[in-house]
N, CA, C and O atoms as a CHARMM CRD file, in Angstrom:
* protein
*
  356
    1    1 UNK  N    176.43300  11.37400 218.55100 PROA 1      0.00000
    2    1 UNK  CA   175.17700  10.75000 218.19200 PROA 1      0.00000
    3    1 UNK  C    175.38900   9.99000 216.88500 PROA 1      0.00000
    4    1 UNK  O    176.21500  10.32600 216.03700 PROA 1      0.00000
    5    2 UNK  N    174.69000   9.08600 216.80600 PROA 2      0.00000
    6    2 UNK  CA   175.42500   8.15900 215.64200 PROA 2      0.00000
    7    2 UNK  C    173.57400   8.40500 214.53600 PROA 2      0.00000
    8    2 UNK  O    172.46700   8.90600 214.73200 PROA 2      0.00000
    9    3 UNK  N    174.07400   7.90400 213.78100 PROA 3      0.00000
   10    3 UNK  CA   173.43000   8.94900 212.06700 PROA 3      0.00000
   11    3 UNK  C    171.53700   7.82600 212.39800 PROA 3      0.00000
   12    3 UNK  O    170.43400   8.35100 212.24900 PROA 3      0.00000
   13    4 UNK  N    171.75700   6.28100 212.84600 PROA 4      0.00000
   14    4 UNK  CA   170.80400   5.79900 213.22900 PROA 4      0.00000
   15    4 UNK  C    169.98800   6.52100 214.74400 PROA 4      0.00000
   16    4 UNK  O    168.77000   6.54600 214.92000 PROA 4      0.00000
   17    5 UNK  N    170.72500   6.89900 215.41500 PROA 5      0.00000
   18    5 UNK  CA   170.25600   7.78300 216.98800 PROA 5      0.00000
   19    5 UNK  C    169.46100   9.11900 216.26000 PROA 5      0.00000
   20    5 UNK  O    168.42900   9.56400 216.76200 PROA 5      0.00000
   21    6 UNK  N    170.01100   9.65500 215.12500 PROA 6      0.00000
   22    6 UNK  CA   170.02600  11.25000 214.55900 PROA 6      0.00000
   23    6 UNK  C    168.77600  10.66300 214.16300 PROA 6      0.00000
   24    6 UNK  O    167.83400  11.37400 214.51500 PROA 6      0.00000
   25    7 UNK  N    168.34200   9.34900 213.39900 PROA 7      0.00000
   26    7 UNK  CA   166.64100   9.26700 212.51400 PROA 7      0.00000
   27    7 UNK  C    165.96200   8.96900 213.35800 PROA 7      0.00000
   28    7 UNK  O    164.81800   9.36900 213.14000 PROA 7      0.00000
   29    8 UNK  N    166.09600   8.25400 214.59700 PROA 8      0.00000
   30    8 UNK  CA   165.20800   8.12400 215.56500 PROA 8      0.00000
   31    8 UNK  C    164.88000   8.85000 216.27000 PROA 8      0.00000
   32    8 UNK  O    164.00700   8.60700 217.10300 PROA 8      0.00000
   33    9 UNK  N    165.55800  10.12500 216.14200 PROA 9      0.00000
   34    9 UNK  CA   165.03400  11.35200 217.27800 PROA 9      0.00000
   35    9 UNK  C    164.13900  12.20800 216.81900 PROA 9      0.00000
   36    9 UNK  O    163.18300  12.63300 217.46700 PROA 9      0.00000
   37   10 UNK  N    164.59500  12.66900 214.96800 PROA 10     0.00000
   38   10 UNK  CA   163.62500  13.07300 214.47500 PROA 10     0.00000
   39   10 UNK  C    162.43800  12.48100 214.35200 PROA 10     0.00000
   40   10 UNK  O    161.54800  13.19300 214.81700 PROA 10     0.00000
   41   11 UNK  N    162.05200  11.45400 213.91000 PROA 11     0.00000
   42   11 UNK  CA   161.04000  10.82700 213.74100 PROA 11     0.00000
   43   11 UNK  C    160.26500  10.50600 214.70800 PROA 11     0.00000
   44   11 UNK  O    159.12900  10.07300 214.51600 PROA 11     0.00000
   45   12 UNK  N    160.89200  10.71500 216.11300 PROA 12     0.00000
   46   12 UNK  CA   160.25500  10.82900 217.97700 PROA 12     0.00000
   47   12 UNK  C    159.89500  12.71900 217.97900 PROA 12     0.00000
   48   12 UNK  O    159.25300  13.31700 218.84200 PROA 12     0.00000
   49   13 UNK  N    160.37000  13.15600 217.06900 PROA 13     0.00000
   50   13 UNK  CA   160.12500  14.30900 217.42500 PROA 13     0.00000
   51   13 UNK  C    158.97700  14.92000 216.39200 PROA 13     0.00000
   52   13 UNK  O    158.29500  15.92300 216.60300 PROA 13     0.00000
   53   14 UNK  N    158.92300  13.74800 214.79300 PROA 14     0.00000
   54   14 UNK  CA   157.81100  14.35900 214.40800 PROA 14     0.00000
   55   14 UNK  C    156.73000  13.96000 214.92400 PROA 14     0.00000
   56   14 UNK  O    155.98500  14.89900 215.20300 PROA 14     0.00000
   57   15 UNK  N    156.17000  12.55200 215.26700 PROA 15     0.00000
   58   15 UNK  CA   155.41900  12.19300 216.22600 PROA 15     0.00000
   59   15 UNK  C    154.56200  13.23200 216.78800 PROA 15     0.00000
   60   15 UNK  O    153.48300  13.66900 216.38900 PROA 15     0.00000
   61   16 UNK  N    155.40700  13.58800 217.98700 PROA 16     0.00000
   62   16 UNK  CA   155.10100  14.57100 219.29700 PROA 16     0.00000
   63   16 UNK  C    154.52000  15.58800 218.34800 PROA 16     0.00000
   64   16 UNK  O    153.30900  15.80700 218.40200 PROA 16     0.00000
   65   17 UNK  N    155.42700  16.34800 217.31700 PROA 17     0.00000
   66   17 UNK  CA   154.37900  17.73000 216.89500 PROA 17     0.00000
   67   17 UNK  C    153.32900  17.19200 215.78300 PROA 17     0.00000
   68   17 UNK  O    152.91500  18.06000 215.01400 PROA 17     0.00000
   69   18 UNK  N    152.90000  16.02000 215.61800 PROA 18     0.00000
   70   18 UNK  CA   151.61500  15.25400 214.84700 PROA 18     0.00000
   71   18 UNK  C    150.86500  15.45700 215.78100 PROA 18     0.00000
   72   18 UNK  O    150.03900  16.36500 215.68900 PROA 18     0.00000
   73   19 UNK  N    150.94300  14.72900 216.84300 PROA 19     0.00000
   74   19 UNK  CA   149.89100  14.47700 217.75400 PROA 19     0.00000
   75   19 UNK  C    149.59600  15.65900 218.94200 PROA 19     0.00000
   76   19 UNK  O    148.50400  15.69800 219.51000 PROA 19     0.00000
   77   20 UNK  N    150.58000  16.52200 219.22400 PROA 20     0.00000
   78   20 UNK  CA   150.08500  17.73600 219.73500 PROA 20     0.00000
   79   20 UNK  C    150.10600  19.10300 219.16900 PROA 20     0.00000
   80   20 UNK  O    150.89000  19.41100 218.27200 PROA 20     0.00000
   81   21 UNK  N    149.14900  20.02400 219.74700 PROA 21     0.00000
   82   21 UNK  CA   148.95400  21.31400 219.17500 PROA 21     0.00000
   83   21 UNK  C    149.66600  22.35600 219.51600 PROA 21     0.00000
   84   21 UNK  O    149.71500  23.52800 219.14100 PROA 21     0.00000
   85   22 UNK  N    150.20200  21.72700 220.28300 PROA 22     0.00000
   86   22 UNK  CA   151.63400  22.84800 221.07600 PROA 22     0.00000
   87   22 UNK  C    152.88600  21.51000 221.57400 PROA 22     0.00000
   88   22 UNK  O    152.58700  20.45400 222.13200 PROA 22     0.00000
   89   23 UNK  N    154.12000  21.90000 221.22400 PROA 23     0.00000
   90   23 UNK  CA   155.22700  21.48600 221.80500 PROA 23     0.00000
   91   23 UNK  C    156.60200  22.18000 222.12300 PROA 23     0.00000
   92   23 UNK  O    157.25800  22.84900 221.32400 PROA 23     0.00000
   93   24 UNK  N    156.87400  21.94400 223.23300 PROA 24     0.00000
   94   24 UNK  CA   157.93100  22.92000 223.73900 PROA 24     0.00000
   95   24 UNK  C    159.21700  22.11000 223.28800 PROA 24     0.00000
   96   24 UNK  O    159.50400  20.94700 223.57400 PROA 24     0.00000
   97   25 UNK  N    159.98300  23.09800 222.44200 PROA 25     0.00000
   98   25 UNK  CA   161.20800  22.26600 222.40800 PROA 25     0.00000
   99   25 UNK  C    162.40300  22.69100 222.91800 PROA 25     0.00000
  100   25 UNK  O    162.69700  23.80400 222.48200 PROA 25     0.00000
  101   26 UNK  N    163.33600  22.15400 223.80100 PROA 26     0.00000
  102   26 UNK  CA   164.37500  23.46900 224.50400 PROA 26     0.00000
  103   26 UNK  C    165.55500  23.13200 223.66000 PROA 26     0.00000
  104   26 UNK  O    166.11400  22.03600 223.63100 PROA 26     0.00000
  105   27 UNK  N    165.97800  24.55200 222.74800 PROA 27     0.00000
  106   27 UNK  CA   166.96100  24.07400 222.06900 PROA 27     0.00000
  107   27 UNK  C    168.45000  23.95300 222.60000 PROA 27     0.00000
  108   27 UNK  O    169.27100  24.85600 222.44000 PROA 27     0.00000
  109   28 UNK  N    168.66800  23.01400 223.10700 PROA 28     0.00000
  110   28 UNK  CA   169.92100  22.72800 224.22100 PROA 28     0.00000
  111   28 UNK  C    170.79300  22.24200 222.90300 PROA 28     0.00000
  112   28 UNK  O    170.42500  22.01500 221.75000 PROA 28     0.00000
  113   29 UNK  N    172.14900  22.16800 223.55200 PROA 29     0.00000
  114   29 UNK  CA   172.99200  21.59100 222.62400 PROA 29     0.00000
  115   29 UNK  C    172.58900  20.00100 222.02200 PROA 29     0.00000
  116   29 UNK  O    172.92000  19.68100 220.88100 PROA 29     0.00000
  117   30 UNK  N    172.05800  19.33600 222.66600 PROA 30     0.00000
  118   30 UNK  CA   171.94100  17.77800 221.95100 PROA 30     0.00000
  119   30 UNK  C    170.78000  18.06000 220.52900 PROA 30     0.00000
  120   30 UNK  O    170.90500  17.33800 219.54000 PROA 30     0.00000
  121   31 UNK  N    169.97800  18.86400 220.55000 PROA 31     0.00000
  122   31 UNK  CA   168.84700  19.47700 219.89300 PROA 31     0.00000
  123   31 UNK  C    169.56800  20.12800 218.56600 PROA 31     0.00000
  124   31 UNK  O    169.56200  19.65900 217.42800 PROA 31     0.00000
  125   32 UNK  N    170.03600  21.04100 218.91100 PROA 32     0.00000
  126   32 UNK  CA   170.81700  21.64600 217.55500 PROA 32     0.00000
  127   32 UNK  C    171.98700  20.56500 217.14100 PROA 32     0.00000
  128   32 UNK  O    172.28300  20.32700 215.97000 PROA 32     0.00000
  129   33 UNK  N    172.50700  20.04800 218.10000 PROA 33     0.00000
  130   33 UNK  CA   173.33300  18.97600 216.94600 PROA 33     0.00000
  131   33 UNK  C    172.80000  17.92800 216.12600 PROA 33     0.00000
  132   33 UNK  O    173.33300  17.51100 215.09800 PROA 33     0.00000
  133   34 UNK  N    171.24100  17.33800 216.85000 PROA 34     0.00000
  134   34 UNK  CA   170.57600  16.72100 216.00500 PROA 34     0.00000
  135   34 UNK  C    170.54200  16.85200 214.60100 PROA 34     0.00000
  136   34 UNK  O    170.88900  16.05700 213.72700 PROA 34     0.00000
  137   35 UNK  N    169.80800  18.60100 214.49100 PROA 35     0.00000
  138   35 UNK  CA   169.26700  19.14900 213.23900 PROA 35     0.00000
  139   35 UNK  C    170.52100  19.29400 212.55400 PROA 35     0.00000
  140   35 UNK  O    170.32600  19.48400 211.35300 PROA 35     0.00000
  141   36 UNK  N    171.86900  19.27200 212.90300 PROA 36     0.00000
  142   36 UNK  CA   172.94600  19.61200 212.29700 PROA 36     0.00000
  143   36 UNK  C    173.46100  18.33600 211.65100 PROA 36     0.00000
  144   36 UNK  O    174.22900  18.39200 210.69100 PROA 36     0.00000
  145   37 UNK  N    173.03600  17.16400 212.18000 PROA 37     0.00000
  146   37 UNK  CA   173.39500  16.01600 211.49100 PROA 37     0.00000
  147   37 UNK  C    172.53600  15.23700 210.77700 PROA 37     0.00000
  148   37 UNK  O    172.82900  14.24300 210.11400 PROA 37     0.00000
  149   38 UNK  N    171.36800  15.76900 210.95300 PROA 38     0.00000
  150   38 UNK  CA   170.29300  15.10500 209.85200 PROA 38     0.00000
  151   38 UNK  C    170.21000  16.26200 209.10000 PROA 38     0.00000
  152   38 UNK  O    169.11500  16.36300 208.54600 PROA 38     0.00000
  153   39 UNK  N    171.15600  17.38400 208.83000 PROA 39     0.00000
  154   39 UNK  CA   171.25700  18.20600 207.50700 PROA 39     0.00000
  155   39 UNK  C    172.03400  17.42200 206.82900 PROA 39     0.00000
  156   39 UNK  O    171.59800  17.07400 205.73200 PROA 39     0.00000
  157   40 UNK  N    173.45800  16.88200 207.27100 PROA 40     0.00000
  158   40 UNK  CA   174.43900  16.72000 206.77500 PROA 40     0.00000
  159   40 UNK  C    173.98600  15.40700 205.98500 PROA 40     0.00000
  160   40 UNK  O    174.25100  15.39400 204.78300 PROA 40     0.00000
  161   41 UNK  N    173.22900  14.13000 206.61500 PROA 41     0.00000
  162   41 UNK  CA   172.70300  12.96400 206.36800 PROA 41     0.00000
  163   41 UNK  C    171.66300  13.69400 204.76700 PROA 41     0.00000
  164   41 UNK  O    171.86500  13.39900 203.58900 PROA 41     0.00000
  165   42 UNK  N    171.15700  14.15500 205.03100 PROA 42     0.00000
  166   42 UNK  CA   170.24600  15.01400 203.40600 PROA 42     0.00000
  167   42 UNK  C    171.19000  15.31600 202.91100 PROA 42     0.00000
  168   42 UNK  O    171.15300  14.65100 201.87600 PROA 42     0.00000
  169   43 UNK  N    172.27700  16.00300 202.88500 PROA 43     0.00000
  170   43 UNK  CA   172.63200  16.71400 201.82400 PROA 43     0.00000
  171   43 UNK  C    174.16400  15.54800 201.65400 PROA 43     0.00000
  172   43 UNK  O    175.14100  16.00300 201.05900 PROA 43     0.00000
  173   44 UNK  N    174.21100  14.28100 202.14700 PROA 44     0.00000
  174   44 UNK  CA   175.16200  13.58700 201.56100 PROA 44     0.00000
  175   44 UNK  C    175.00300  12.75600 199.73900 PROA 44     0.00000
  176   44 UNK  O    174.01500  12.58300 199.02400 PROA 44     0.00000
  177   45 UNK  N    176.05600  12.51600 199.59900 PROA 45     0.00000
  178   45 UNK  CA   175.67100  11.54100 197.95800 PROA 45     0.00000
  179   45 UNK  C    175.67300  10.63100 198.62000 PROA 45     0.00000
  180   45 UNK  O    176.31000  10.32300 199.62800 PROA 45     0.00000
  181   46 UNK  N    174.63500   9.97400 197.81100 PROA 46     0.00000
  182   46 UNK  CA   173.75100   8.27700 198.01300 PROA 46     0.00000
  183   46 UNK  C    175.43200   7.32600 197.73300 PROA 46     0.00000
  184   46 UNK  O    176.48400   7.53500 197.12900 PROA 46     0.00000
  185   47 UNK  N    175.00500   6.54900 198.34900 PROA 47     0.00000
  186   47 UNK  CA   176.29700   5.50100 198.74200 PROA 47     0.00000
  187   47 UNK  C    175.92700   4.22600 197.50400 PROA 47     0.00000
  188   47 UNK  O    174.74100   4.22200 197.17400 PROA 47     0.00000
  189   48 UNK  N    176.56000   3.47800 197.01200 PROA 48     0.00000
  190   48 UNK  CA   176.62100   2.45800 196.30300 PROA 48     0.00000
  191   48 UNK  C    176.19200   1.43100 196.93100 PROA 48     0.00000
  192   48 UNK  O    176.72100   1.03600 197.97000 PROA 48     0.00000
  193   49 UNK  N    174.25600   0.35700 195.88100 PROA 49     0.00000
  194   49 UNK  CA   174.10400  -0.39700 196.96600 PROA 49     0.00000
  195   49 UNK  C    174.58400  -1.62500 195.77100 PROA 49     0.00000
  196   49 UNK  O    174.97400  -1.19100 194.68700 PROA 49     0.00000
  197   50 UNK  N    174.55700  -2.86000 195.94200 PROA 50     0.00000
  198   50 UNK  CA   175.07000  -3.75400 194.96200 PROA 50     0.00000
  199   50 UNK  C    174.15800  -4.94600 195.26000 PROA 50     0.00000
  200   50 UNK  O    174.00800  -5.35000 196.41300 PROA 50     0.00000
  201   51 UNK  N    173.33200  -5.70500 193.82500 PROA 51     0.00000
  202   51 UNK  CA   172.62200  -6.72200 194.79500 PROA 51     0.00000
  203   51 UNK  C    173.92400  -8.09700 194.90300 PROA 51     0.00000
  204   51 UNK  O    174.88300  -8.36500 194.17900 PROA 51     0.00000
  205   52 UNK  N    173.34000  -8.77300 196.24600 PROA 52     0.00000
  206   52 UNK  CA   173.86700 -10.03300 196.19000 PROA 52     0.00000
  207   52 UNK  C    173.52500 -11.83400 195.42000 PROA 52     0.00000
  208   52 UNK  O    174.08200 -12.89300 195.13000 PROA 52     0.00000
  209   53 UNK  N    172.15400 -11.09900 195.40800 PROA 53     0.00000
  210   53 UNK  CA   171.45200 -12.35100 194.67000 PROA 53     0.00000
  211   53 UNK  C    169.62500 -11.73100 194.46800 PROA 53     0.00000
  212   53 UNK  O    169.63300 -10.50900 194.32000 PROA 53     0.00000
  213   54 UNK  N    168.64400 -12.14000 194.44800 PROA 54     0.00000
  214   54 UNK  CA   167.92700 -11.73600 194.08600 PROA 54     0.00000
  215   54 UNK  C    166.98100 -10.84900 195.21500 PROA 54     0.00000
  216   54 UNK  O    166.18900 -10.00100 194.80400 PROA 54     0.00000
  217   55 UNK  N    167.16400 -11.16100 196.82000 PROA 55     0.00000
  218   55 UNK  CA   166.67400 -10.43500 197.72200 PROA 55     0.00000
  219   55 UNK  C    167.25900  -9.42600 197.81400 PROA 55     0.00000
  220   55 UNK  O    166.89500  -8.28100 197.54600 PROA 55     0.00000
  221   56 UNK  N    168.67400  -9.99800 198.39600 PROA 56     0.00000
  222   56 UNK  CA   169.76700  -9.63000 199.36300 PROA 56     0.00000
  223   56 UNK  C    170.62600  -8.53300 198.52900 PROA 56     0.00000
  224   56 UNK  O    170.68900  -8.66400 197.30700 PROA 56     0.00000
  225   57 UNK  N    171.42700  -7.22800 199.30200 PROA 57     0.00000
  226   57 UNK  CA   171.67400  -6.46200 198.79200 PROA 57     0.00000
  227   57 UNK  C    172.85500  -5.96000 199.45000 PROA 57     0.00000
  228   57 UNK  O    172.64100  -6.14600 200.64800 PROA 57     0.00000
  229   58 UNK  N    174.02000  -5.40800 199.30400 PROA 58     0.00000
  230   58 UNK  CA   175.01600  -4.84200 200.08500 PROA 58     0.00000
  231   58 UNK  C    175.65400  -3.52000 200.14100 PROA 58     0.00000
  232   58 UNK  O    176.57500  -3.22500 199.38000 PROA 58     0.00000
  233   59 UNK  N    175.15300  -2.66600 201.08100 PROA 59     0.00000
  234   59 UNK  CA   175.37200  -1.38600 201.15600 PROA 59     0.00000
  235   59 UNK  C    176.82100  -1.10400 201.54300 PROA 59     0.00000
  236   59 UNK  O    177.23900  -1.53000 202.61900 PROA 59     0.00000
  237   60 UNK  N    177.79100  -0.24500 200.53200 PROA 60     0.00000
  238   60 UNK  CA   179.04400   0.02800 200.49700 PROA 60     0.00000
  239   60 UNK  C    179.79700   1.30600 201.64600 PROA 60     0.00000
  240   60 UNK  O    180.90200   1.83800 201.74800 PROA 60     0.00000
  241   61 UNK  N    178.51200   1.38400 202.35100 PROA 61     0.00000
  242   61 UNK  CA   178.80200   2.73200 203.00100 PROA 61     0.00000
  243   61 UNK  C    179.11500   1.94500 204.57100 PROA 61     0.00000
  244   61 UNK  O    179.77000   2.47000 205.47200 PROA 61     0.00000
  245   62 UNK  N    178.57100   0.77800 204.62600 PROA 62     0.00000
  246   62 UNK  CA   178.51300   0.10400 205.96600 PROA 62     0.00000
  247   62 UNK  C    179.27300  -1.32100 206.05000 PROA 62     0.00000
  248   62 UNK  O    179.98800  -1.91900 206.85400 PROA 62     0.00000
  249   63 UNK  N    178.71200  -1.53100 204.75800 PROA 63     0.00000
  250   63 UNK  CA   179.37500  -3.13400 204.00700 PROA 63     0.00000
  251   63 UNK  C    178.62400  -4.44100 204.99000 PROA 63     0.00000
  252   63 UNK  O    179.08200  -5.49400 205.43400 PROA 63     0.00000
  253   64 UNK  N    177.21600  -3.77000 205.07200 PROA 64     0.00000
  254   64 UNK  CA   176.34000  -4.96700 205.82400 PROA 64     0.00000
  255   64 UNK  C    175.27100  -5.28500 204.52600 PROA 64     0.00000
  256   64 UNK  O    174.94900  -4.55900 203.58500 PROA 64     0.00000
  257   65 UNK  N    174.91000  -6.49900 204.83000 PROA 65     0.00000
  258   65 UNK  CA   173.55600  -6.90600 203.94700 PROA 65     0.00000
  259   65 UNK  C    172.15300  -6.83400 204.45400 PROA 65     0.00000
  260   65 UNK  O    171.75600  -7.38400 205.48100 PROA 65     0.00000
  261   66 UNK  N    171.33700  -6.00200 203.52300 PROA 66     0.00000
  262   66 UNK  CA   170.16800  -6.07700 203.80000 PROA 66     0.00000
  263   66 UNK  C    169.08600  -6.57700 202.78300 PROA 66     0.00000
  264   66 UNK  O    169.36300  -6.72700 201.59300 PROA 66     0.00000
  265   67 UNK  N    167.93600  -6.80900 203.25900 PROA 67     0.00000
  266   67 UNK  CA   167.03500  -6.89500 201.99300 PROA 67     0.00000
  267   67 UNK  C    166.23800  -5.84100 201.11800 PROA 67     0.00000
  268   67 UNK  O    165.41800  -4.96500 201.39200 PROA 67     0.00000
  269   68 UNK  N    166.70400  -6.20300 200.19000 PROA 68     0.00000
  270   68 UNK  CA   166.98200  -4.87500 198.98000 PROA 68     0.00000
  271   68 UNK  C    165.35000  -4.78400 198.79600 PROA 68     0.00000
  272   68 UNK  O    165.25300  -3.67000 198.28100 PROA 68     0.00000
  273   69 UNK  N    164.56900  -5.08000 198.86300 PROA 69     0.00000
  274   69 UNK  CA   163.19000  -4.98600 198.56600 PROA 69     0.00000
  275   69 UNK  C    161.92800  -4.63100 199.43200 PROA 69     0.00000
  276   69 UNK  O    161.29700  -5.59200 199.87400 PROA 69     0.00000
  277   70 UNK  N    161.44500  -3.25700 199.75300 PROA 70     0.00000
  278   70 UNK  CA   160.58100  -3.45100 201.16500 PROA 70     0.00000
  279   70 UNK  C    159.86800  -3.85500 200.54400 PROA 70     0.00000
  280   70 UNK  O    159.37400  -4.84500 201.08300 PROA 70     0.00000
  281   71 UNK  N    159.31000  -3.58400 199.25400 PROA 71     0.00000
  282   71 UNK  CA   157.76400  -4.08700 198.55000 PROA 71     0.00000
  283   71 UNK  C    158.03300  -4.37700 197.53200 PROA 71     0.00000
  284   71 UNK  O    158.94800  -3.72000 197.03700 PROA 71     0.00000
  285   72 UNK  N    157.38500  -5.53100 196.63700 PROA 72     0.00000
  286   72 UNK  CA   157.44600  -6.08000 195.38200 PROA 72     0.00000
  287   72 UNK  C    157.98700  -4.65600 194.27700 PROA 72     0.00000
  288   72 UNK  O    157.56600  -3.55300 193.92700 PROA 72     0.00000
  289   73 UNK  N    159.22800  -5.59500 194.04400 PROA 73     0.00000
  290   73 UNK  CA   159.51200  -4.25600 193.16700 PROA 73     0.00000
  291   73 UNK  C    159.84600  -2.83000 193.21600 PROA 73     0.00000
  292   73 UNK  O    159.99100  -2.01400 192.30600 PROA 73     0.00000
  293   74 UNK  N    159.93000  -2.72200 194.42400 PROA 74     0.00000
  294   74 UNK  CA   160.38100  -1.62400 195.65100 PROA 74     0.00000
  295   74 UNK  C    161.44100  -1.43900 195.74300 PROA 74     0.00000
  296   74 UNK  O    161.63500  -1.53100 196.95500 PROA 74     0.00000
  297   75 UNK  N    162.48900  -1.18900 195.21200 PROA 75     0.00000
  298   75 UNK  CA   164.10900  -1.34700 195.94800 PROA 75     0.00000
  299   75 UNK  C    163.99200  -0.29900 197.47600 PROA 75     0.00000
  300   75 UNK  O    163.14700   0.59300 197.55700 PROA 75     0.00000
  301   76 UNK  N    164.88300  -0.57100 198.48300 PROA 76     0.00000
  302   76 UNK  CA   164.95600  -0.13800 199.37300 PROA 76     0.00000
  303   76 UNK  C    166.08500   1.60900 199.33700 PROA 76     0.00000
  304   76 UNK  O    167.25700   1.55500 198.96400 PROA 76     0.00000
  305   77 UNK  N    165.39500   3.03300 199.80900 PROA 77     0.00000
  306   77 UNK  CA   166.00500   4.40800 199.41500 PROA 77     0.00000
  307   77 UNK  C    166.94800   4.43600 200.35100 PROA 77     0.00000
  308   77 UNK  O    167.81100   5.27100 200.07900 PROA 77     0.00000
  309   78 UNK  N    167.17600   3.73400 201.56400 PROA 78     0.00000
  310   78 UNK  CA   168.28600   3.98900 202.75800 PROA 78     0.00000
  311   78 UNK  C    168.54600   2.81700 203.31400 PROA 78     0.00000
  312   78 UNK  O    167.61900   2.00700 203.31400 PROA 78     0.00000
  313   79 UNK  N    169.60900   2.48700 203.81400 PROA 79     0.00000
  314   79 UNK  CA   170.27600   1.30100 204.46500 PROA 79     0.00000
  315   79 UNK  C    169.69900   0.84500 205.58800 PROA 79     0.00000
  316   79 UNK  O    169.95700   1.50400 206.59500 PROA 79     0.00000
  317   80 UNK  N    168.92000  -0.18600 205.73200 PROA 80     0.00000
  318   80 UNK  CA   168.13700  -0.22500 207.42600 PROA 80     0.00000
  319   80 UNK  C    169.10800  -0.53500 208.35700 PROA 80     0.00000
  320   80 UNK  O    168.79700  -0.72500 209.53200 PROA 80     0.00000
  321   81 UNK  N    170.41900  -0.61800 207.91100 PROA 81     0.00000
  322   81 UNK  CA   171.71900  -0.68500 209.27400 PROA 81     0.00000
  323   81 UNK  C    172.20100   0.59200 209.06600 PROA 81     0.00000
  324   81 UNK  O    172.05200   1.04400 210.20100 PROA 81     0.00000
  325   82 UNK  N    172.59800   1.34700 208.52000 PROA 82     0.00000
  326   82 UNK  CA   173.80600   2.67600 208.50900 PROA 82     0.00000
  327   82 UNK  C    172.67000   4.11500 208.27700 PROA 82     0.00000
  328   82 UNK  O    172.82600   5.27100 208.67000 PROA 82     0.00000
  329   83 UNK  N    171.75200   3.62600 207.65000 PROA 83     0.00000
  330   83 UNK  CA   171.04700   5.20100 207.31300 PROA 83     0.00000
  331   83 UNK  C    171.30300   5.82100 206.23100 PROA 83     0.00000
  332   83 UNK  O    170.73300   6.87800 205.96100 PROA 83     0.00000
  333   84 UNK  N    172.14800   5.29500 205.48400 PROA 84     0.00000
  334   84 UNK  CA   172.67600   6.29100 204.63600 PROA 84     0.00000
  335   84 UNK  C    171.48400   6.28300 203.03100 PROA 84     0.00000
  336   84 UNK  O    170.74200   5.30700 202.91900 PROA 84     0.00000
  337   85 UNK  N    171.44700   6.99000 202.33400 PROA 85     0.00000
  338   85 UNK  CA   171.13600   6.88300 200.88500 PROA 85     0.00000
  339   85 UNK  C    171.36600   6.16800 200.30000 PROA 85     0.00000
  340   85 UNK  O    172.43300   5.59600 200.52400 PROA 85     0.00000
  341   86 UNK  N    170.71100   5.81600 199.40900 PROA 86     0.00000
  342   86 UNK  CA   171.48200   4.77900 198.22400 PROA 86     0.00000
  343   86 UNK  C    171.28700   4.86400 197.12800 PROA 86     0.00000
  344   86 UNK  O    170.16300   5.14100 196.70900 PROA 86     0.00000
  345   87 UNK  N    172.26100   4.66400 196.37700 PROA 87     0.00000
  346   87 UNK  CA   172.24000   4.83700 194.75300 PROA 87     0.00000
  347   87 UNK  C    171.90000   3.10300 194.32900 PROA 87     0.00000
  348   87 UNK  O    172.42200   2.11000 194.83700 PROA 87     0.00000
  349   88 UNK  N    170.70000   3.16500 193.07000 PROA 88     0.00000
  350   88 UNK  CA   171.29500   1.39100 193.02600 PROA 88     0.00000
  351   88 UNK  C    172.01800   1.26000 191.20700 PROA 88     0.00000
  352   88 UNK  O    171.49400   2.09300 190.46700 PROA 88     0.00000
  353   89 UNK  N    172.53100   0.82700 190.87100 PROA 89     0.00000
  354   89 UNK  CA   173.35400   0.70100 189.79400 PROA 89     0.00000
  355   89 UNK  C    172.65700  -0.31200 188.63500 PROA 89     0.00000
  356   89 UNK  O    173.25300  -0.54900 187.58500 PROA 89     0.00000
C-alpha cells in the first residue's frame, strides 16, 4: 500500500465512523497493515521542504513541486504528492 493509498483509507474510514452510529470493521490483514503504516507515517521526521520562488515549493522526500501555500500565509504541513511531513527551513 503506498503512504498516499494509507491517507485515503483512513480518512474513508473516518468518514464512515462520522456519519454512522455503528460500524463493523473486519480486521483482516489489509486493515491492520493500514494502521501499521499510518503509525509509521506519524511517527516519521518531517522531510526538508525548500521554496522555489515565491508559490512554488520542493519537497526533498519525493523531489516533486508543489504549492507551498494552501492559505495566505499558510505554508503547506504535508506534501500533496508523497504524504510525508514537512519541516520548512
Amino acid at each position: 500500500m503506498s503512504r498516499t493509498g494509507t491517507l485515503r483509507a483512513l480518512t474513508y474510514s473516518i468518514k464512515m465512523l462520522e456519519q454512522h452510529a455503528e460500524v463493523r470493521v473486519g480486521c483482516d490483514d489489509y486493515f491492520i497493515r493500514m494502521l501499521k503504516e499510518a503509525r509509521d507515517i506519524i511517527g516519521e521526521a518531517p522531510v526538508k521542504a525548500e521554496m522555489q520562488n515565491k508559490s512554488w515549493a520542493m519537497c526533498e522526500g519525493c523531489g516533486k513541486d508543489f504549492r507551498a501555500f494552501m492559505m495566505p500565509d499558510r505554508k503547506a504541513k504535508c506534501c500533496p504528492n508523497c504524504g510525508r511531513r514537512l519541516g520548512w527551513e
